[in-house]
C-alpha positions as CSV (number, residue, x, y, z in Angstrom):
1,X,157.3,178.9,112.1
2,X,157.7,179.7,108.8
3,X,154.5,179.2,106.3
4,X,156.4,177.0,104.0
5,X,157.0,174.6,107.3
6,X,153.3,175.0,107.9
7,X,151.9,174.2,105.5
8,X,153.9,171.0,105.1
9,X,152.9,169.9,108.6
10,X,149.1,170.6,107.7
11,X,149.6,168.2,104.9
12,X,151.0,165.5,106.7
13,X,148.5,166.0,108.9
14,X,145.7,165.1,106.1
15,X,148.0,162.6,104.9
16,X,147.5,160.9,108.1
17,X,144.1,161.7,108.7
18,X,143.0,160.3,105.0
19,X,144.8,157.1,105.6
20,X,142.7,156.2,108.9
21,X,139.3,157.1,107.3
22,X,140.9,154.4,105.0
23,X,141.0,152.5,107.0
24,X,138.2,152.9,109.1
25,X,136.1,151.9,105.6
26,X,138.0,149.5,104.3
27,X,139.4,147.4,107.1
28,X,137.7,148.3,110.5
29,X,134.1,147.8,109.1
30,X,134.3,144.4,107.3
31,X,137.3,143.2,109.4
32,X,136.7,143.8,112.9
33,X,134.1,146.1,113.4
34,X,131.3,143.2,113.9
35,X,128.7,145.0,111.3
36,X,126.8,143.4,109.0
37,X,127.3,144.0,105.3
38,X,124.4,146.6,104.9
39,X,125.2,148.4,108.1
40,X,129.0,148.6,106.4
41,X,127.7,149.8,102.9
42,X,125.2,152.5,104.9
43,X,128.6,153.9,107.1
44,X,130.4,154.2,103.8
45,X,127.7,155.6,102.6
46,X,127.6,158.0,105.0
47,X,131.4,158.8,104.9
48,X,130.5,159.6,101.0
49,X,127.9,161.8,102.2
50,X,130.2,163.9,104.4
51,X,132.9,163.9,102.1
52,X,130.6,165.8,99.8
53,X,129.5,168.1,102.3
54,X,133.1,169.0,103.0
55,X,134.3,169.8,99.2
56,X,130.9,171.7,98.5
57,X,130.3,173.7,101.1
58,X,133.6,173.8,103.1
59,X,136.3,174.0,99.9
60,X,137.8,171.0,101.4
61,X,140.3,168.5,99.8
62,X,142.0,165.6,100.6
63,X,144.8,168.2,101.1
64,X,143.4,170.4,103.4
65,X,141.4,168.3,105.2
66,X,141.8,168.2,109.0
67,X,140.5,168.0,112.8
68,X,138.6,170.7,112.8
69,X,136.4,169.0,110.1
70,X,135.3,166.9,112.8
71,X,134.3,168.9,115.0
72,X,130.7,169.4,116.6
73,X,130.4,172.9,115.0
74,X,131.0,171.0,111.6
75,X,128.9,168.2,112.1
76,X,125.8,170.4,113.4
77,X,126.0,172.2,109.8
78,X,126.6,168.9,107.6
79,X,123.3,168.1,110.1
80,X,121.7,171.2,108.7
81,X,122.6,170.5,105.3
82,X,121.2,167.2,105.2
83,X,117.6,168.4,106.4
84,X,118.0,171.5,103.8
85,X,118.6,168.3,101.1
86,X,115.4,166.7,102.2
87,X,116.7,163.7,104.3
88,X,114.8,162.7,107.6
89,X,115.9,163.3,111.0
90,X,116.2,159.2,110.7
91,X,118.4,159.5,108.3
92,X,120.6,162.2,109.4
93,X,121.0,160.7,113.0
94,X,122.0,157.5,111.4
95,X,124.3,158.8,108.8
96,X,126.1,160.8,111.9
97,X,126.1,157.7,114.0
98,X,128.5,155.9,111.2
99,X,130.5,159.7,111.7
100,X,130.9,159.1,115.7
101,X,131.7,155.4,115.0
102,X,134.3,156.4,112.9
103,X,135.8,158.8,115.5
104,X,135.7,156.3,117.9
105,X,138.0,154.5,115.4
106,X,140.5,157.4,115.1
107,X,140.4,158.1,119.0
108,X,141.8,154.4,119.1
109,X,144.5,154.5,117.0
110,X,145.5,158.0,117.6
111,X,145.3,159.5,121.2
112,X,145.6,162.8,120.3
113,X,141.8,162.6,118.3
114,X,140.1,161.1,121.4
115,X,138.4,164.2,122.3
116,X,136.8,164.1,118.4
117,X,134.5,161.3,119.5
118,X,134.4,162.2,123.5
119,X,133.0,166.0,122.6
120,X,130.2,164.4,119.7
121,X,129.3,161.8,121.8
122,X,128.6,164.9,124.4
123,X,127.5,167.6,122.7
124,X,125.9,166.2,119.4
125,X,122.4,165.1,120.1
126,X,120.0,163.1,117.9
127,X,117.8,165.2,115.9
128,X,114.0,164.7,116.6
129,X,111.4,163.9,114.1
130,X,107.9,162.9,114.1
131,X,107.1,159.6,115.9
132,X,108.1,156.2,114.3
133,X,105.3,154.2,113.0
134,X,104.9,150.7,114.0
135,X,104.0,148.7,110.9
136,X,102.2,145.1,112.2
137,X,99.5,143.4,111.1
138,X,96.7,141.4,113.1
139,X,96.9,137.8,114.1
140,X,93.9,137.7,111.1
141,X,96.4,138.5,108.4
142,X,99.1,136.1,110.1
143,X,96.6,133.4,109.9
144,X,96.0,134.6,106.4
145,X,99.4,134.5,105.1
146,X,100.3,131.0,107.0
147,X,97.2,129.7,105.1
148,X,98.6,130.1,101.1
149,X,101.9,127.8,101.2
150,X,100.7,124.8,99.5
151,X,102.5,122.5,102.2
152,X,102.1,119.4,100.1
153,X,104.8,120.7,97.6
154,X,108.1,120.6,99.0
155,X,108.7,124.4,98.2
156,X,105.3,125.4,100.0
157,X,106.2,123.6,103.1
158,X,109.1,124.9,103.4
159,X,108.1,128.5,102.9
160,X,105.6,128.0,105.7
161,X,107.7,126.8,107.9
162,X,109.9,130.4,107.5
163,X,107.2,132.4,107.8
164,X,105.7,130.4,111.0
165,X,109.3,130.5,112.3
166,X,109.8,134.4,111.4
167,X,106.6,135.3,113.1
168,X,107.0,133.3,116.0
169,X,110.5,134.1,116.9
170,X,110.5,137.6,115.8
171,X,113.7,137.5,114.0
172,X,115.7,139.5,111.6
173,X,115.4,138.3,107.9
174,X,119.1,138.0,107.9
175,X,119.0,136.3,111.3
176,X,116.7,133.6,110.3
177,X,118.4,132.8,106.8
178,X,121.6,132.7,109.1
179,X,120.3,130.5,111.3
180,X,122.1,127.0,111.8
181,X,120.6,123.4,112.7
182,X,122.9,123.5,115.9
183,X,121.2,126.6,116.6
184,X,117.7,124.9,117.8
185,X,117.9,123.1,120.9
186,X,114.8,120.9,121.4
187,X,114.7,119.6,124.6
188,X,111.7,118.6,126.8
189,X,110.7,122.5,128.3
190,X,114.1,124.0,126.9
191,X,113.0,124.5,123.1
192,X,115.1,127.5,122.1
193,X,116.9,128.9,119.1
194,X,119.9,130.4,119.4
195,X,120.2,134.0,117.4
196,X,123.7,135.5,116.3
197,X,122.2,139.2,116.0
198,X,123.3,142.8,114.8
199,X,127.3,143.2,116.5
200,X,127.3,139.6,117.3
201,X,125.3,139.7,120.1
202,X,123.8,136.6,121.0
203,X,120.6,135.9,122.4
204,X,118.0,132.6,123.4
205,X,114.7,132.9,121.7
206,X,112.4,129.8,123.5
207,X,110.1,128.3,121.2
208,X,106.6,126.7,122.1
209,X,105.4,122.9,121.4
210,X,103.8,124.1,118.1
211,X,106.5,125.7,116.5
212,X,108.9,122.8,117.9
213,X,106.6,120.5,116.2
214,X,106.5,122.0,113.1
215,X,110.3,122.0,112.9
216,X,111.3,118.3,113.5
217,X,109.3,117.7,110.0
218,X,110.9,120.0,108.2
219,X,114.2,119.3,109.8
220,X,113.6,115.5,108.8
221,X,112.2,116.3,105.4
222,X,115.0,119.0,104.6
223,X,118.0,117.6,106.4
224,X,117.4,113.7,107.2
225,X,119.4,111.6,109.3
226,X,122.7,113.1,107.6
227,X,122.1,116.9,109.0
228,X,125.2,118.3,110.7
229,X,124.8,121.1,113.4
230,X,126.6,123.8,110.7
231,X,123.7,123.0,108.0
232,X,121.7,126.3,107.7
233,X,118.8,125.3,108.8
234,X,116.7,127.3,105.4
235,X,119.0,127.0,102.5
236,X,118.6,126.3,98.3
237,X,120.4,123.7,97.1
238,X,123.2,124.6,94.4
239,X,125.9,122.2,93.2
240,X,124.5,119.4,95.9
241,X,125.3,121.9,98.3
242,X,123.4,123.9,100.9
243,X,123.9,127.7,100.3
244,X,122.3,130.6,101.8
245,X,118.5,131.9,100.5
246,X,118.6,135.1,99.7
247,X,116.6,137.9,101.0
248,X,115.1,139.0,97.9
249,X,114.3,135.4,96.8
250,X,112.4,135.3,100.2
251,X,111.1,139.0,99.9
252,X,109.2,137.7,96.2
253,X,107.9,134.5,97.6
254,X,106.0,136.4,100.5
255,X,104.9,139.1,98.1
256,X,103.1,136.3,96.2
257,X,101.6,134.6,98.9
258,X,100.9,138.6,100.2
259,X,98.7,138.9,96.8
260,X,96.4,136.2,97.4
261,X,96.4,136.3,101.0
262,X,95.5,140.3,100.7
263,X,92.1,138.8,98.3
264,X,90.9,137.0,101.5
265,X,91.8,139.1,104.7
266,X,92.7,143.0,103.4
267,X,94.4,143.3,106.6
268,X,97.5,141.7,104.9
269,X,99.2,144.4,102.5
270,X,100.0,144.0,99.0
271,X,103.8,145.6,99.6
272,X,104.4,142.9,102.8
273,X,107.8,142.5,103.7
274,X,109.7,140.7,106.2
275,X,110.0,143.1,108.6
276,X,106.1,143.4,109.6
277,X,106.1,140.1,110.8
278,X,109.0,141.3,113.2
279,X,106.9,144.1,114.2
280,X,103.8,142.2,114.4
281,X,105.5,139.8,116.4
282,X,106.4,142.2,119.5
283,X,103.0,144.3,118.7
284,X,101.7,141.2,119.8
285,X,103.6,140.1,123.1
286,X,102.9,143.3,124.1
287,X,99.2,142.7,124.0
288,X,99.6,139.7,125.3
289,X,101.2,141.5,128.8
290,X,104.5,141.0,127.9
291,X,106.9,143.8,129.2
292,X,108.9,145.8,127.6
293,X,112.2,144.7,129.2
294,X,111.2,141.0,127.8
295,X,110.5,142.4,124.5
296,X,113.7,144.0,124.4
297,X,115.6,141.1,125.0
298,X,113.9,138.7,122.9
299,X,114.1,141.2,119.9
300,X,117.8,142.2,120.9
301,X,117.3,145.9,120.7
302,X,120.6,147.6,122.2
303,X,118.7,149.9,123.9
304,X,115.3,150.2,124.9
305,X,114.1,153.6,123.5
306,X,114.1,151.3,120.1
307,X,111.6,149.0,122.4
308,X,109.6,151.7,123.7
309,X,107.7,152.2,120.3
310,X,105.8,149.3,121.2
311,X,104.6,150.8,124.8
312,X,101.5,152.3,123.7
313,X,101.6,151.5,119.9
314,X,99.2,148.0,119.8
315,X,96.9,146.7,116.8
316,X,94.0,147.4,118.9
317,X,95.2,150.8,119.7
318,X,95.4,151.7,115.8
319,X,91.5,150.3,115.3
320,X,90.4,152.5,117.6
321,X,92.4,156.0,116.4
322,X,93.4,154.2,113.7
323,X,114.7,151.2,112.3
324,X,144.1,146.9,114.8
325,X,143.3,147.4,111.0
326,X,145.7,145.1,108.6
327,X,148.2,147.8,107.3
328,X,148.1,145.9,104.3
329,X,144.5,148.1,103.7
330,X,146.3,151.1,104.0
331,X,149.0,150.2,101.5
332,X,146.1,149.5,99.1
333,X,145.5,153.5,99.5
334,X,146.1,155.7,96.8
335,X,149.7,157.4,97.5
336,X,149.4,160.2,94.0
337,X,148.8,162.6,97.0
338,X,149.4,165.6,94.3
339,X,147.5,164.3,91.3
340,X,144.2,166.6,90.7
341,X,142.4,163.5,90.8
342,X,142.8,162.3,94.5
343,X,141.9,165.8,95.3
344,X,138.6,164.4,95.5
345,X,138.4,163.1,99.1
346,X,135.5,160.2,97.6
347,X,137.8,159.4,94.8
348,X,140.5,159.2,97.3
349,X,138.8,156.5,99.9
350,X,137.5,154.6,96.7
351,X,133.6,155.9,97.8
352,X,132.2,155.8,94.3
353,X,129.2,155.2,93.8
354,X,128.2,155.7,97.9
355,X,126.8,158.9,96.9
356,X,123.0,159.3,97.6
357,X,120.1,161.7,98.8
């Protein structure tokens, strides 16, 4: 084969291979790949990430760009280079994790890149760092921080009733603002609420007399005799409609109530965040002889090495030592294949701005 042949069938080849990261970022991920909008701006981050550490260190271009970029050799030194920029093994094994997702993608569209994903999922193994710290606070500081809503102002009771219901279910921020009326089924010794979770997994959460209690008033104060089972069941009100809090309009109000709380019980910190009461949550089933199997499932971890961090990691424990594509996507694709600009493999999958530490 002459090199003039060649080389044209090696830049097909990055033609092709271009146009399915593409599309992996830009129609897999928010189309069909079940992930939640931060989980699709961390994989194309990610993406942006490796894309650098091709041009940089490996002279590659949208051009030149092929299989072998992909392969374990290449991803162990884009590993190394990560830990030589300063990122955590966390960070590195979750940046790669969007990597092997993607070449799951290109295995399904293309046979001929199944073995891409097949040898990382074999050969490329999580890098180890030092143990993961369970942040959770006592049942003192709970108590604390359910104790500054002002539950005779509308606003207050309402922001009790999320933290009450955060704690107590052990939910996701997201999960809980995305929570519906028709999730909660309140039935004589079949309370439950229903939870739509990372992937779409779903999973039944029972809820005890109190907390049951606690929502029929704010259901009827909230909702009324007019609810309907879509209603989110926390929303603000904007143009007589009921639209989803945010998270960082939740994130201030605990901080507040964090600030005065922290004055009475220093167990609650200053920098609280939605998360600890997650963590505090299954810190505390677990002291209460819940198993870990249990916890897994009523937390809806994926697997239960994410669990196990709560095997021997308790409050009490820390007092006494002390984580098919519409083509149409495609077509949106820059085609100026030769133009120095698109060189840039970033530029080229419209990454900008992806680009961090």
């Amino acid at each position: 084969m002459g090199k003039s042949k060649k080389k044209v069938i090696e830049a097909q080849e990055s033609v092709k291979i271009c146009e399915l990261m593409y599309k992996w970022a830009h129609s897999h991920l928010p189309l069909i790949g079940s992930q939640s909008p931060s989980t699709i701006n961390s994989y194309k981050e990610s993406l942006a990430r490796f894309a650098t550490f091709l041009m940089q260190e490996k002279n590659v271009t949208s051009y030149t760009i092929s299989a072998d970029c992909f392969s374990v050799k290449s991803l162990r030194e884009w590993q190394k280079w990560m830990k030589e920029q300063g990122n955590t093994a966390s960070t590195c094994n979750a940046r790669i994790a969007a990597i092997k997702n993607m070449l799951e993608f290109f295995g399904g569209e293309r046979s001929e890149m199944a073995h891409l994903a097949n040898d990382a999922r074999r050969f490329l193994k999580p890098m180890k760092g030092p143990s993961r710290e369970v942040r959770s606070i006592s049942r003192d500081a709970i108590r604390a921080l359910l104790g500054e809503p002002d539950c005779s102002k509308r606003v207050g009771f309402r922001d009790y009733t999320m933290m009450a219901f955060l704690y107590w279910t052990g939910m996701r921020l997201d999960e809980m603002l995305s929570a519906k009326i028709g999730d909660i089924t309140l039935f004589e010794g079949r309370h439950s609420v229903r939870v739509i979770g990372k992937g779409n997994k779903l999973r039944t959460i029972p809820i005890d007399d109190s907390l049951v209690e606690l929502l029929q008033k704010y259901i009827a104060a909230f909702h009324g005799k007019m609810r309907r089972k879509d209603d989110l069941l926390f929303y603000s009100p904007y143009h007589h409609m009921k639209a989803k809090l945010s998270q960082e309009a939740f994130a201030k109000r605990l901080r507040l109530y964090a600030k005065s709380a922290h004055e009475k019980c220093p167990d609650v910190p200053l920098d609280m965040h939605a998360h600890i009461f997650r963590h505090s949550r299954a810190t505390h089933w677990r002291e209460d002889g819940v198993n870990i199997p249990e916890i897994m499932e009523l937390l809806g971890h994926s697997s239960i090495q994410s669990t196990m961090i709560y095997q021997t990691v308790t409050f009490e424990d820390k007092l006494k030592a002390m984580e098919k594509m519409a083509d149409e996507t495609v077509n949106c694709m820059p085609k100026k294949w030769r133009d120095p600009e698109y060189a840039d493999i970033i530029t080229l999958l419209n990454l900008k701005g992806k680009v961090s530490k």
